[in-house]
C-alpha positions in Angstrom: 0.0 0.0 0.0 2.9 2.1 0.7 4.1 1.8 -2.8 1.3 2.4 -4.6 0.8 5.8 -2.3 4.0 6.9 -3.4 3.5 6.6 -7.2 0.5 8.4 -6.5 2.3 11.1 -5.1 5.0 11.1 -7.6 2.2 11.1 -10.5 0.6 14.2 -8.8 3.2 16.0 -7.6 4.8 15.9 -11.4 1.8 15.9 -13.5 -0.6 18.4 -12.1 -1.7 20.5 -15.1 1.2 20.0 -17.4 -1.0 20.2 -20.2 -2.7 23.4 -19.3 -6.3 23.3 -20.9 -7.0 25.7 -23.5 -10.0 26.5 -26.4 -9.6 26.9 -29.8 -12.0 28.4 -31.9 -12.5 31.1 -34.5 -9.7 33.1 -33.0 -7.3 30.6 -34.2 -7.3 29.9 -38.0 -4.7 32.2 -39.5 -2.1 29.7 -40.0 0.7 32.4 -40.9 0.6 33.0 -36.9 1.9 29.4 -36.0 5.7 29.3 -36.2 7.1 26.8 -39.1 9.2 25.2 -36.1 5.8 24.1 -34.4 3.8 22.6 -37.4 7.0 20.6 -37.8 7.0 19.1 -34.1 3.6 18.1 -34.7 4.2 16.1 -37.2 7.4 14.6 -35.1 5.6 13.9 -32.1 1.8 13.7 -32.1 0.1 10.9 -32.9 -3.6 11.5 -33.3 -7.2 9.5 -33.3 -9.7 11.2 -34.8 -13.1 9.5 -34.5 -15.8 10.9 -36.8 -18.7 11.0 -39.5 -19.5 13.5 -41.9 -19.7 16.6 -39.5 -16.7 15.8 -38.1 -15.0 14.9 -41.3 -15.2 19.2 -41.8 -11.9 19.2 -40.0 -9.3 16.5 -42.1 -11.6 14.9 -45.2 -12.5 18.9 -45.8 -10.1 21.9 -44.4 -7.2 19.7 -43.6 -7.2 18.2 -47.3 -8.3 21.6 -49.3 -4.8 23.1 -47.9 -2.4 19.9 -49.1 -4.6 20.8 -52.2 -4.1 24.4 -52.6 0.1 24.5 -53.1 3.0 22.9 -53.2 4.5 24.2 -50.3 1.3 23.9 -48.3 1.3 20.2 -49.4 4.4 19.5 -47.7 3.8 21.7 -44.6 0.7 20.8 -43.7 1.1 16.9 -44.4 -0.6 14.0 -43.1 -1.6 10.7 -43.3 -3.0 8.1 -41.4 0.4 6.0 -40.2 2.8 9.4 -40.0 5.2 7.5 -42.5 7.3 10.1 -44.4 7.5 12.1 -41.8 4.0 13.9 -42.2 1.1 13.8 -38.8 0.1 10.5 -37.9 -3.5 11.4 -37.9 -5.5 8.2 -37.9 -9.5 8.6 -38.4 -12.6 5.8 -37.5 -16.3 6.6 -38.8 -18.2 6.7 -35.5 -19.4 10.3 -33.8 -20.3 10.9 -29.9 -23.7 10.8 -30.7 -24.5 8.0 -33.1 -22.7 5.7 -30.6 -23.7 7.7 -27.7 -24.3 4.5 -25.6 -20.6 2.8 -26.7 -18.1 5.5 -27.5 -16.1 4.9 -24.5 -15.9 0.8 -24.9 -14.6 1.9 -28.3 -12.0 4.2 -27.2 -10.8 1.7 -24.5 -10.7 -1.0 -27.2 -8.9 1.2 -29.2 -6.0 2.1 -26.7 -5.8 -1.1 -25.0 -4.9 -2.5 -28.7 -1.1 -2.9 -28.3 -1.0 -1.8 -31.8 -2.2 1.8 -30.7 0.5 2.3 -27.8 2.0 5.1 -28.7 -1.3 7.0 -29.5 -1.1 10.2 -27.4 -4.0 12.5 -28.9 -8.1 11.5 -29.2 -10.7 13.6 -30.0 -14.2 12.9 -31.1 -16.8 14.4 -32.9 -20.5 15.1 -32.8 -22.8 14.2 -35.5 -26.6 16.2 -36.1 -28.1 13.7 -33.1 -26.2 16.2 -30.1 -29.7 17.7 -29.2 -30.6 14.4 -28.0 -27.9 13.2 -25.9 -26.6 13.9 -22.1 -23.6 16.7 -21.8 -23.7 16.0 -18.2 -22.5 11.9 -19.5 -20.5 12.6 -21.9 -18.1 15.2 -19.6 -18.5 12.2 -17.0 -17.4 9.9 -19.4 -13.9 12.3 -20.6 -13.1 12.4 -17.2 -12.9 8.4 -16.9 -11.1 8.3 -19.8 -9.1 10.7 -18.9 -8.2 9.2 -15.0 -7.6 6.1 -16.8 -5.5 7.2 -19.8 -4.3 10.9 -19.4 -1.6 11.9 -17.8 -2.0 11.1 -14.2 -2.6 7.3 -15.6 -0.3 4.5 -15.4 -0.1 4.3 -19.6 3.1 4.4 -21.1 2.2 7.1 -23.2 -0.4 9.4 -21.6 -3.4 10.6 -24.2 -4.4 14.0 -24.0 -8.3 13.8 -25.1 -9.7 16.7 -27.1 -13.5 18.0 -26.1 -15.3 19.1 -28.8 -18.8 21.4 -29.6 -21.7 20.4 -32.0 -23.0 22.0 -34.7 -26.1 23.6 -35.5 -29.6 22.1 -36.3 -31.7 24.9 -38.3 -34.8 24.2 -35.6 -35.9 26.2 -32.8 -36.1 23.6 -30.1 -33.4 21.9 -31.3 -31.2 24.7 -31.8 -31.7 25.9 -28.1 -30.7 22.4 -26.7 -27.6 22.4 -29.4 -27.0 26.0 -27.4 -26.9 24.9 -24.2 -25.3 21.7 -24.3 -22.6 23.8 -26.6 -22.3 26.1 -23.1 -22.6 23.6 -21.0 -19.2 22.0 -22.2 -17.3 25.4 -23.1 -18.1 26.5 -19.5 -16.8 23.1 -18.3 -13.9 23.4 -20.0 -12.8 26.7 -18.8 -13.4 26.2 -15.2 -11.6 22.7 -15.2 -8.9 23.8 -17.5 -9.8 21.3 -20.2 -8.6 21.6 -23.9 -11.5 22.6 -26.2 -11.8 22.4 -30.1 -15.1 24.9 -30.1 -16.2 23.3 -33.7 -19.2 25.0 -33.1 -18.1 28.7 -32.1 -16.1 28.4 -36.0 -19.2 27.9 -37.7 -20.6 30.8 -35.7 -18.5 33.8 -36.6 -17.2 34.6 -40.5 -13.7 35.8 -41.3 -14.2 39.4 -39.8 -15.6 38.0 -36.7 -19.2 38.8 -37.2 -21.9 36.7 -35.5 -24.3 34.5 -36.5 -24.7 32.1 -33.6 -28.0 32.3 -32.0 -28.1 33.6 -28.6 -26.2 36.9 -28.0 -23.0 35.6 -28.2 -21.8 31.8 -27.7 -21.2 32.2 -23.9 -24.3 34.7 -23.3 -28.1 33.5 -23.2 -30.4 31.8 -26.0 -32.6 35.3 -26.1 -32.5 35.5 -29.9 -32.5 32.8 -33.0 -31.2 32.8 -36.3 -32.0 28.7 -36.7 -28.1 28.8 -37.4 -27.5 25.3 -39.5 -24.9 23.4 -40.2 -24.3 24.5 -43.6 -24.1 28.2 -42.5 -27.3 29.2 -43.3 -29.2 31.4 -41.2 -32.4 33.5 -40.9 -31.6 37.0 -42.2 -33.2 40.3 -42.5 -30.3 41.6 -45.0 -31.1 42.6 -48.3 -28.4 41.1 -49.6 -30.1 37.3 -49.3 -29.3 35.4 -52.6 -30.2 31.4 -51.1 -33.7 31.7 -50.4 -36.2 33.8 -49.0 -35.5 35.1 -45.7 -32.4 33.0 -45.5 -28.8 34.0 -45.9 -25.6 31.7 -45.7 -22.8 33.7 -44.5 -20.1 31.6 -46.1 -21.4 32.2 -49.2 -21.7 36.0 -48.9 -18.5 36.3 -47.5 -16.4 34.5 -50.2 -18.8 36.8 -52.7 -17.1 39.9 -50.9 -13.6 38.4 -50.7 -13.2 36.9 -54.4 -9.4 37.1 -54.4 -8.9 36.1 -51.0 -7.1 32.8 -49.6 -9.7 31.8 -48.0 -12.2 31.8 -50.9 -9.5 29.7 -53.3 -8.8 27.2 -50.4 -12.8 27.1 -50.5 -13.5 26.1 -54.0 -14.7 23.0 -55.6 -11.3 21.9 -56.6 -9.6 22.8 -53.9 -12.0 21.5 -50.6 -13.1 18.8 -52.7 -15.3 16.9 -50.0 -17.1 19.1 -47.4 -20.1 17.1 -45.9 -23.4 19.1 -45.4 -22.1 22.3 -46.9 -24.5 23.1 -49.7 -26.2 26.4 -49.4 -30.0 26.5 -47.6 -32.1 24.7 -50.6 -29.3 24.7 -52.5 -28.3 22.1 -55.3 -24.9 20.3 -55.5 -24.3 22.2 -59.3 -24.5 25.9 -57.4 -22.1 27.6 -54.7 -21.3 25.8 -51.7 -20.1 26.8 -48.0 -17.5 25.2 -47.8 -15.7 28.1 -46.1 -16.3 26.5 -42.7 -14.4 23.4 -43.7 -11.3 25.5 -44.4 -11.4 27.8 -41.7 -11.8 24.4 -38.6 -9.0 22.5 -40.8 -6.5 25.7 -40.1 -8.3 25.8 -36.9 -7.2 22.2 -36.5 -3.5 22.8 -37.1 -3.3 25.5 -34.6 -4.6 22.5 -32.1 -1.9 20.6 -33.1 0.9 23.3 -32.9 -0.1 24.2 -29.6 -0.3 20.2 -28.8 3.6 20.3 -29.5 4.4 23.1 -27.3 3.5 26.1 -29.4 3.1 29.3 -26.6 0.1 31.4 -28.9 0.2 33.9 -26.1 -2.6 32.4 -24.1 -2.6 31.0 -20.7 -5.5 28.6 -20.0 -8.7 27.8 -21.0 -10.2 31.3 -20.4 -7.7 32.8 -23.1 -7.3 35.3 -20.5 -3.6 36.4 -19.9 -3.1 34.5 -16.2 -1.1 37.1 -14.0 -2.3 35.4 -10.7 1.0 34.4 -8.7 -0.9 32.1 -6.3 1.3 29.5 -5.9 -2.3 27.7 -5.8 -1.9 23.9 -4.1 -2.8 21.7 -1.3 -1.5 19.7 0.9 -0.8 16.6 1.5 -1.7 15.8 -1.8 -3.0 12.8 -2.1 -4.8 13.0 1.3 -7.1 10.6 3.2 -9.6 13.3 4.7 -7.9 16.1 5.9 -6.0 18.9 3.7 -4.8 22.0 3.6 -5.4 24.9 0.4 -2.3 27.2 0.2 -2.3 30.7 -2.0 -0.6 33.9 -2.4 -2.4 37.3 -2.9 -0.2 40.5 -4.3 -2.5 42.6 -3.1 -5.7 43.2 -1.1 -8.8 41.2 -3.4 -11.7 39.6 -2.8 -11.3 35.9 -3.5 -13.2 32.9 -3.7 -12.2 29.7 -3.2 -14.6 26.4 -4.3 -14.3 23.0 -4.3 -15.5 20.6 -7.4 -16.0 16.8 -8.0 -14.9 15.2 -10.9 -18.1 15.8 -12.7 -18.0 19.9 -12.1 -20.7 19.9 -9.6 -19.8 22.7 -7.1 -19.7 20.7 -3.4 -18.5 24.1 -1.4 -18.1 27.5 -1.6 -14.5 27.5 0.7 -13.7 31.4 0.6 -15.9 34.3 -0.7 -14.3 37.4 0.9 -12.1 40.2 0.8 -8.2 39.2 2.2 -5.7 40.8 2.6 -2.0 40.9 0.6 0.0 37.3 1.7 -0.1 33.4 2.4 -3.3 32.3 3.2 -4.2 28.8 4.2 -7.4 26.9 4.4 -7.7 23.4 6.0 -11.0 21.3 5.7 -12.1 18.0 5.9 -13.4 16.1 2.7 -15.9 13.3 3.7 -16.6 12.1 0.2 -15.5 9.4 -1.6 -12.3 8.5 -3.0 -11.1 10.3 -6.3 -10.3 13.3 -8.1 -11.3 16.6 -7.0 -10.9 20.5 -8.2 -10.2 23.4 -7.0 -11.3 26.7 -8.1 -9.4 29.7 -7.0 -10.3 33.2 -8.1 -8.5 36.7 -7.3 -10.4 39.7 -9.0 -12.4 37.5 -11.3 -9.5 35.5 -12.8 -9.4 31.9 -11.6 -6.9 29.0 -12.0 -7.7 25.7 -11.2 -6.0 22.5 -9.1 -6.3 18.8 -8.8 -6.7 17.2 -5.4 -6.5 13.4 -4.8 -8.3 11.8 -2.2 -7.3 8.4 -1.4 -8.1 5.8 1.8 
């Protein structure tokens, strides 16, 4: 028992947060941002599982593919393939979604990296199909977490797997469309408070090239108070003049490549070019006239900003918040792991007022620990955790920034 304790604590003590969550969404696309030295480690050192149908496909069958088809150069730089041979990204791909095998997705990832074959994956991510409206959010961020306690980095496995969450697109219904909202929320709020790393597939179908909005809600972390019936092909309710796919309807891929003719992004967006883009025809559209396909493009350049920052790429951002993180807390607890009784440690620069909470390993809030003014210094707050074994989180924020620990409790 001794022994096992102990490689707990050297697990913990050396692992917490090494991979410091982030999100990215339509912020992150312009590709000329991402030093050449980064897309290169990529390729060297991440090996990736990708599990997916047609939405999800948006992101290698459709952006990922349209840039090795635009240039030369881009067709070496942005390489991939699905054994990393050559030296391009390993980037492996199965035809399932979250939702289709909403009841099995997680016997199908264990399979997966329990195959010796698959040792050295480090990446997964799945994808959401149209059937998100329908499922649990509360499950499926249950059922990351087991996957990641029992692969991730604070697991036993050779090769630790960072898992990827991911958002759902639109459905083009008002009842639907409000679930597809919240559930979207749901995860993008978990993912910030526990530090998580988020592809936000839904927030880059949400906002065109000049970062105009055409979510519903008021913006993607704000309330459902508004509805455009946003769908997954970018079409949405409009009350522009300039509406050219059917009545009342606009697509705003389609009118932004018709303002940007010569642009990148329109090329990389053409028939030739993003050859296969699942579900982006224009609202009532046929296959012969323009497509959307814009949204393809901009989550496969999306997708290789994931990667660079996977490899150690600094953006500028610290944590999932994308909010610069100037807290010098010194945030931890101890002794970590613990039976019952520990002890929160921080530093304050200066006089705030601070809250401290305490999480499960689902994200349900169990207590509120400090929510007061303090004074500059070290403070320390003991308690006693009567709850069941596991992982726990810790919430600590100074002025309305907030970082995040991992506890262990243990018998």
């Amino acid at each position: 028992m001794r022994t096992i304790y102990l490689l707990i604590l050297v697990l913990i003590s050396q692992t917490i947060f090494s991979q410091n969550g982030f999100i990215v969404d339509h912020r992150h696309t312009d590709l000329s941002q991402i030093p050449e030295s980064y897309i290169t480690a990529a390729k060297q050192n991440l090996k990736i599982m990708y599990f997916r149908r047609s939405h999800g496909s948006h992101i290698d069958v459709g952006g990922m593919s349209a840039l090795r088809r635009y240039s030369t150069a881009y067709n070496t730089l942005y390489s991939y393939n699905s054994t990393g041979a050559n030296g391009e990204l390993f980037m492996d791909a199965e035809w399932h979604s979250l939702d289709i095998e909403n009841s099995s997705w997680v016997q199908i990832t264990k399979d997966y990296l329990d195959n010796a074959a698959n040792s050295q994956v480090n990446v997964v991510m799945w994808a959401w199909s149209s059937g998100f409206f329908d499922c649990d959010v509360d499950q499926y961020l249950s059922d990351m977490e087991t996957l990641i306690n029992q692969y991730g980095t604070n697991s036993c496995r050779a090769v630790p797997v960072t898992f990827i969450f991911q958002t759902a697109c639109g459905q083009r219904s008002l009842d639907r469309n409000q679930l597809v909202y919240n559930g979207n929320k749901k995860i993008r709020d978990y993912c910030k408070t526990f530090n998580k790393i988020l592809f936000d597939f839904n927030d880059l179908e949400c906002f065109d090239p000049d970062g105009n909005y055409y979510g519903d809600g008021v913006t993607n972390n704000g309330s459902y108070t508004s509805l455009r019936r946003l769908n997954d092909d970018l079409a949405y309710i409009s009350d522009s003049t300039n509406v050219s796919i059917y009545s009342g309807f606009g697509n705003w891929g389609i009118e932004w490549m018709n303002r940007n003719p010569n642009a990148e992004l329109t090329k990389l967006s053409a028939d030739n070019i993003c050859q296969v883009c699942e579900h982006s025809m224009g609202y009532h559209e046929e296959e012969t006239k323009d497509n959307s396909r814009l949204h393809c493009v901009l989550k496969g350049q999306a997708a290789w900003w994931l990667w660079a920052k996977l490899a150690g790429w600094d953006d500028g951002y610290v944590g999932t918040s994308d909010v610069k993180n100037d807290i010098k807390s010194n945030l931890k607890n101890y002794p970590n792991p613990f039976t019952q009784n520990t002890t929160i440690e921080y530093f304050i620069e200066d006089s705030s007022h601070v809250k401290l909470e305490l999480y499960d390993s689902q994200g349900k809030k169990l207590k509120t620990l400090v929510d007061e003014n303090q004074t500059k210094g070290n403070h320390t707050i003991p308690f006693v955790l009567n709850n069941k074994n596991g992982m726990y989180f810790y919430t600590l924020s100074i002025n309305g920034k907030q970082i995040v620990n991992k506890m262990l409790k243990i018998n």
